[in-house]
N, C-alpha and C positions, 0 to 999 in steps of 0.2 A: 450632570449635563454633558449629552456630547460635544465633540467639535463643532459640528454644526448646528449649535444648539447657542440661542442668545434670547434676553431674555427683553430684549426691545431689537427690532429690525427698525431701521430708517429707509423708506425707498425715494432715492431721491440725490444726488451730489449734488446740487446748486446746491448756493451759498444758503438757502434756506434751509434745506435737507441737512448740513455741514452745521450751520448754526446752531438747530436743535440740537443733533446729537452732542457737539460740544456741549451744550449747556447743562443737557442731564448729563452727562459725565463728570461735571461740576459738581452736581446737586447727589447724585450715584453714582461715584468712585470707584464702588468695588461690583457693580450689574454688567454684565457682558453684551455690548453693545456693539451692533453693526450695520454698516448702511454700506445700500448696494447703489449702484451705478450702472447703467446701461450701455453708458460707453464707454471710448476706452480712458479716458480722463475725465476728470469733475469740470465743470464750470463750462460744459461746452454750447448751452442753448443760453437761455436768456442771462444771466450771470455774466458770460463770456460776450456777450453781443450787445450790454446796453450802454447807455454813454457816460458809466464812471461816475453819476454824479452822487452827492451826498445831498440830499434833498433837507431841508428846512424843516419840513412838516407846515409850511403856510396855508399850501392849499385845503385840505383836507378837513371833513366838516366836522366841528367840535365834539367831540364823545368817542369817534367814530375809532374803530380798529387802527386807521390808518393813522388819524392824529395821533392817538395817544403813541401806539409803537414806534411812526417817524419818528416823532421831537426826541424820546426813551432815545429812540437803539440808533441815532444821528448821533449823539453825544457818546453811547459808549462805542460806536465805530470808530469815533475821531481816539478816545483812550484806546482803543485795540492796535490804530493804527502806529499809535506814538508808542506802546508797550512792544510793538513786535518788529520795528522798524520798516515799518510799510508806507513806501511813497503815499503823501496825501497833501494837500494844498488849500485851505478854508481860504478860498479864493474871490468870495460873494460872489453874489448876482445884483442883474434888474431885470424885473417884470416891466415891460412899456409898453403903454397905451399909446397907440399911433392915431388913432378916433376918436372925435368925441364920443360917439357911440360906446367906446370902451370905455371909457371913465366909472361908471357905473358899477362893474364887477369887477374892475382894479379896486374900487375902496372895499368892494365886499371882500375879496379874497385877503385886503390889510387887516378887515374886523377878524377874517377868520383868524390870522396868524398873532391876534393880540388873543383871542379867546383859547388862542392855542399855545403861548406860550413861548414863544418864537422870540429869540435876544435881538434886539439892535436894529428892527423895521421901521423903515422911516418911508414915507411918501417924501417924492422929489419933484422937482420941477424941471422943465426945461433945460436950463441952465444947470443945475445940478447934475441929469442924466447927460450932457455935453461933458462934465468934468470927470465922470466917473470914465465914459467912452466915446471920445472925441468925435467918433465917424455915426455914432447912434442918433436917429432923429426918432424923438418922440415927443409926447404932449404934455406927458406925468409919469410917472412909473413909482415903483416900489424898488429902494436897495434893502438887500435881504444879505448880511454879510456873512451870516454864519451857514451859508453855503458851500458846498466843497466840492475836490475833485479827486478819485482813487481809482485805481483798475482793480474788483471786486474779485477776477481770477486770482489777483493775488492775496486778496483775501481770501478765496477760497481756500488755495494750497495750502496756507498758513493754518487753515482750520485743520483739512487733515493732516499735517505733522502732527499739533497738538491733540488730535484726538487719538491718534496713534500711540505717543509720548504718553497719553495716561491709558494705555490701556485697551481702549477702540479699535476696533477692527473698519478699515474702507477699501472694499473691493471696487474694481469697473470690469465692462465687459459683461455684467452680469443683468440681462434686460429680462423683469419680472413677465410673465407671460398666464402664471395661474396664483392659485391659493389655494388648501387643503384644509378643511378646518375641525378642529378636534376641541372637546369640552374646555382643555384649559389649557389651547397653544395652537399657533397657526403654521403651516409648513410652507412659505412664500417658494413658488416653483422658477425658478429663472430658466431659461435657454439652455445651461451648462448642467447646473445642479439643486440643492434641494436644501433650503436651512429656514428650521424651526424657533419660533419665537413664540413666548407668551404675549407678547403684546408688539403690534403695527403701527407707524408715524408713517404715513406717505405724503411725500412732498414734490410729487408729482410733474411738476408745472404744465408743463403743453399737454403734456395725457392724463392729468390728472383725476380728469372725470371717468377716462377709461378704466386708468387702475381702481378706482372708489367702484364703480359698476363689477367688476373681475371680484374685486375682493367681497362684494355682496352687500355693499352698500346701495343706497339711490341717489345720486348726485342730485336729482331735480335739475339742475344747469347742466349747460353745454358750453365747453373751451372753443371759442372760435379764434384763429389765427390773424392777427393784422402785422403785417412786414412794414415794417420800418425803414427806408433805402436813406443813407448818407450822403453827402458831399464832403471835401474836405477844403479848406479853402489853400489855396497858391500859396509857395512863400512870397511873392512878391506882397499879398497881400493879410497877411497870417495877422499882422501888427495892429491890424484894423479893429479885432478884440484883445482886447485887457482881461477879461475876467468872463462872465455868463452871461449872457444877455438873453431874456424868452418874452414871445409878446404876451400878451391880455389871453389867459386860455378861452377856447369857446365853451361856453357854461354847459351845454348841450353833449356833451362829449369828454369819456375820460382821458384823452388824450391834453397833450399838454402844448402844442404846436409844435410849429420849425424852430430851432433858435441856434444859439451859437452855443457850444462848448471847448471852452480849455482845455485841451487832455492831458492828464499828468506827466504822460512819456512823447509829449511834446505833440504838436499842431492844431488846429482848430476845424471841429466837424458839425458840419451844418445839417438840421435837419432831426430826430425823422419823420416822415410823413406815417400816415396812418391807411396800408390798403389792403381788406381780404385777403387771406393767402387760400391757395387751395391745395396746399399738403403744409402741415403744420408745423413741420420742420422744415421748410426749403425756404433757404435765402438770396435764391435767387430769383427773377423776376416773372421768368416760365414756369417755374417749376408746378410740379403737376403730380398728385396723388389719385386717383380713382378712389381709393379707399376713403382719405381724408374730406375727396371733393362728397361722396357719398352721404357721408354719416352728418356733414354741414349741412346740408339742404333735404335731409330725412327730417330734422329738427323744426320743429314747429316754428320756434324763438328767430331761426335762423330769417324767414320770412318775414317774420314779423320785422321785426328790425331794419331790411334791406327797404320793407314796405314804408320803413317813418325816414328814413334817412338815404335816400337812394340820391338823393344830388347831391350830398358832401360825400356818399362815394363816389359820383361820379367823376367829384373835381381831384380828391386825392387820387383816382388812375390817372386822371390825365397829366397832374403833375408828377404821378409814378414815370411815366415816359416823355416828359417834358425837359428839358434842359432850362429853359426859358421859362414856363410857369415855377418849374421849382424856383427859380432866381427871383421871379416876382416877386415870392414871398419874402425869400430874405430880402431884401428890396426895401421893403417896408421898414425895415428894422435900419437896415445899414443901405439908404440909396447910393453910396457911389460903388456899388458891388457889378462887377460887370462879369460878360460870360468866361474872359479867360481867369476871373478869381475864383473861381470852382470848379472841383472836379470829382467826379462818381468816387466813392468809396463804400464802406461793409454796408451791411443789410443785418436788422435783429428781425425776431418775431416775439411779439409780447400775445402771452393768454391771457381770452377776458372772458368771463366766465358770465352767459348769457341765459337768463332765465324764459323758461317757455311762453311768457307772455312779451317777448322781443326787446326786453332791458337790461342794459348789464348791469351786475351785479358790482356798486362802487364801492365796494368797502373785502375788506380782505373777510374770507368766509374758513371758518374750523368746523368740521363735524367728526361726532363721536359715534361709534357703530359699535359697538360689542365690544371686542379684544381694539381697537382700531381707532385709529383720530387721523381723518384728512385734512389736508389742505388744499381746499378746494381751486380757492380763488387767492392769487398772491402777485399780483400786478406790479408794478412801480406804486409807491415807493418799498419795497419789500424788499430789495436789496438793501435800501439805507438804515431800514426797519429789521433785519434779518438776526439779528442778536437780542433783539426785543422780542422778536416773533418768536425763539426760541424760548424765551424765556416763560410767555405766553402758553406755546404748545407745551411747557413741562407742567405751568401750573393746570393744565386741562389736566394732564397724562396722573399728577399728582391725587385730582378729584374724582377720576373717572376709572383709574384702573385702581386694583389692589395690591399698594405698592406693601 
């Protein structure tokens, strides 16, 4: 085997790409593993941009990819975190119904979290949700305790030491651009240089369809960008949450709404909203690709979708440029929230992986191709799920290639 010569490539440094490869390193000890990065650090799109939290696994519908891996890879995040000394804080939540109208899929999302497995879910009332967070008005909600909070770049770094530490190679800088393919090994082409693997894990995230396409697979879906813009709230007014507070999701959408988050390395950030991007990596409000805007609206799916759901986009622009709509929302949750308790902060962009007949795809999606296993679709909660999901892609990697 030459130098450049491994016999699993990883393409991918989020914490999902990170997770895998730890986990077969675990499982093959002595296999020369390496995962490339395209920029100059790991964790720098969705990993680095989302909001910390360590999800439940409540929402997510019984069987499904995401149930199982959430509840799994939540509980060994929290033992990763305690093992390596990584800030983390099992801080709960509440989910509240501000509507009647929401009562409805607040109890459903409790049946799902008792089907699911989920410790310590209790429906609350009024008065309960005032005790949990003094300034929170709602109707009913769900306290969900084994909820957390963690900055996931730092889990990331922590991956690659230890992938390092046994052996692992993690390059950056290196942004895959082709693939070479030979009876019984692939030569992934980067910008720089050129390293051959018998067998591909691409963990892609925002390009992920591009790289499955490149590499010779058929994604069938298409990654469409939605930007997520923050607020953070005033210190005058930081005091106002205790812990997580998110309303009633809309059933209709995998988004999960506006809410309030505790951040581990301190303040409280409101928000994200869910709007179109039109370059897939720009987190800023303009930003602007031709290429990304292109290949979005060449996609069949892409219409389709804008066709079923064109007024909840319309309202998340407007509170994309709103100071005052965005408040509204928190509003609902915390009424004495006024315009000098917030203020503009980061922006993520989450990929959602959008099938040609204009639906996304809700469940986290693997495909296997020859020498190769994508991850196609790896949305929220996938970070919380990200040591599960590794565990996952090895038992695929275990059944499908010729170890």
């Amino acid at each position: 085997m030459y130098q450049n010569d491994y016999y699993i490539i990883v393409i991918g440094g989020g914490i999902v790409g990170l997770a895998t490869a730890y986990k077969l390193l675990l499982r093959y000890p002595n296999e020369k593993i390496l995962v490339l990065e395209k920029e100059v650090k790991v964790a720098m799109h969705q990993t680095g941009h989302n909001s910390g939290v360590i999800h439940s696994g409540i929402y997510y519908k019984p069987g499904s990819y995401k149930a199982r891996t959430c509840v799994k890879g939540r509980k060994e995040m929290v033992a990763f975190a305690k093992e390596h000394g990584i800030a983390h804080d099992i801080c709960g939540k509440l989910i509240v119904a501000t509507e009647e109208s929401e009562l409805e899929h607040l109890n459903r999302v409790y049946q799902r979290g008792l089907e699911n497995e989920v410790e310590g879910i209790e429906l609350i009332n009024r008065e309960q949700i005032r005790e949990v967070e003094p300034f929170c008005e709602g109707i009913a909600g769900i306290n969900v305790p084994c909820t957390g909070i963690i900055d996931y770049s730092d889990v990331a770094y922590e991956l690659v030491a230890l992938i390092r530490a046994k052996g692992g190679t993690v390059l950056t800088g290196e942004e895959v651009v082709d693939f070479k393919h030979y009876p019984e090994c692939t030569t992934v082409i980067t910008k720089t240089a050129k390293y051959t693997g018998n067998y591909l894990i691409a963990c892609a995230g925002l390009q992920s369809d591009r790289v499955a396409t490149k590499e010779g697979a058929n994604p069938s879906a298409s990654i469409l960008g939605f930007r997520g813009d923050y607020y953070e709230l005033s210190e005058q007014s930081v005091d106002k949450v205790k812990h997580l507070i998110y309303p009633v999701p809309n059933p209709k959408f995998p988004f999960l709404g506006v809410h309030f988050t505790r951040m581990i390395k301190g303040g409280v950030e409101c928000g994200p909203n869910a709007v179109f991007v039109f370059k897939r990596e720009g987190y800023k409000k303009l930003a602007f690709s031709l290429f990304d805007t292109y290949a979005a609206f060449s996609f069949s799916g892409t219409w389709r979708f804008f066709a079923k759901h064109w007024r909840y986009g319309i309202e998340e622009y407007r509170r994309a440029y709103s100071k005052r709509l965005f408040l509204n929302s928190l509003q609902k949750l915390i009424p004495s929230l006024t315009m000098e308790d917030i203020q503009p902060a980061r922006a993520g962009v989450r990929a959602m992986a959008l099938e040609p007949v204009g639906e996304m795809i809700d469940d986290f999606k693997l495909a296997h191709h020859n020498n190769a296993i994508h991850i196609l679709n790896a949305p929220s909660p996938a970070a919380t799920a990200s040591l599960a999901i590794g565990d996952a892609v090895a038992d695929m990697a275990k059944e499908r290639f010729s170890w």
